[in-house]
C-alpha positions, 0 to 999 in steps of 0.5 A: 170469362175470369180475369185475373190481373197481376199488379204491384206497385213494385217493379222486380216483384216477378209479374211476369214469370206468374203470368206465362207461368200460370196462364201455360199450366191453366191450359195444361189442367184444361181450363182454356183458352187462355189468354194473356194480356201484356200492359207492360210497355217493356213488352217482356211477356210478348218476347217471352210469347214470341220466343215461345212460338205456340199459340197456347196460352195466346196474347194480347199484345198492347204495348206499341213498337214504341213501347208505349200503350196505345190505348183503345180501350181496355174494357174493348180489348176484354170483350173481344176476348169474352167473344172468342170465349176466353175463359181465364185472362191474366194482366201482365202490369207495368210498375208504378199506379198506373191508368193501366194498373187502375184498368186492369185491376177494375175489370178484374175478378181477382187481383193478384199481388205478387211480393217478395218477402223484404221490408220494402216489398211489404211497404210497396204492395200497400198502395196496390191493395188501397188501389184494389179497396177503392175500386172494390176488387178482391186481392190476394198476396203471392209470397214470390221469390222466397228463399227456400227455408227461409224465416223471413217467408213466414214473417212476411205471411204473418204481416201480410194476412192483417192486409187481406188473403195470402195464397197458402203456396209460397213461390220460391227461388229457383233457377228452374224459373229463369231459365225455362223461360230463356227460349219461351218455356216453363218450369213445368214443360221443362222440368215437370218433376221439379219443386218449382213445378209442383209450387206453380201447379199447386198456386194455380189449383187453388186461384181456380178453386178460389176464383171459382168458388170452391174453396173453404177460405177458413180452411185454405187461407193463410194467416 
């Protein structure tokens, strides 16, 4: 089983929305089953989940009716997991540096770090990675959120691959994102034919290839 934890610091960054996204198109490309673990107590993932009313990608639910975690214990929730035969998990994380965020990140085999391309964001994601280098975790940079054609995309690349490994597809923009997940959906059940599906395909051949171990980093890699 591979885990994978989505983790910023910052809030707003798009978390969620790689989450159900990745998780719903690594089921499409047959790498299940999948599961998703929702840490966040604002529960969005859950509702998205709920709204959803499919089994696939499933959900570990851990934040309470309260909104509050309850924790008994992650590394319990992860083998129980592996012992229904998960073969990829994704954390979805709450902002801040959290015990949950440290959890995740330390039971994870890859840390995905999701930024959107602004001064502040750039700033933000650095108390994550030092997170991850303590723990000796593996990161990788998601651009998300990106204007399209935009300039600041490519700085933020440049600046981000002195820190450690960018993903070489950046997530852009786009409506398609928000509204397929109004009532549970993806870009790619909805709109298949779209840019937005194509760049979430695309991200998730490459952490399967990266995660996995068949990709050429020299190659691969931005920056």
């Amino acid at each position: 089983m591979k885990l994978i934890a989505v983790a910023s610091q910052k809030g707003g960054c798009g978390k969620t929305t790689l989450v159900a996204h990745l998780a719903v198109q690594a089921e499409r490309a047959g790498a299940g089953p999948v599961m998703m673990i929702d840490g966040d107590p604002q529960g969005t993932l859950t509702q998205w989940w709920t709204d959803r009313g499919s089994m696939t990608p499933g959900l570990l639910k851990r934040a309470g009716q309260d909104g509050r975690i309850h924790d008994i214990g992650l590394p319990a929730d992860i083998q129980s997991l592996r012992d229904f035969g998960a073969r990829f998990v994704f954390i979805d994380t709450p902002p801040g540096i959290t015990t949950e965020i440290r959890q995740a990140i330390q039971y994870a085999d890859l840390a995905v770090i999701p930024v959107r391309p602004s001064p502040h964001d750039l700033r933000a994601s650095a108390a994550t990675v030092a997170l991850a280098k303590k723990l000796g975790k593996e990161v990788l940079f998601v651009i998300n959120g990106a204007a399209v054609r935009s300039r600041i995309a490519a700085d933020a690349v440049v600046a981000l691959a002195q820190h450690g490994p960018v993903a070489p597809v950046i997530v852009h923009q786009r409506v398609d994102f928000a509204v397929s997940m109004i009532d549970g959906g993806t870009t790619m059940e909805r709109r298949p034919a779209s840019r937005s599906s194509q760049e979430m395909e695309s991200l998730w051949r490459y952490l399967d290839d990266r995660i996995e171990g068949r990709v050429d980093l020299a190659l691969r890699e931005v920056g």
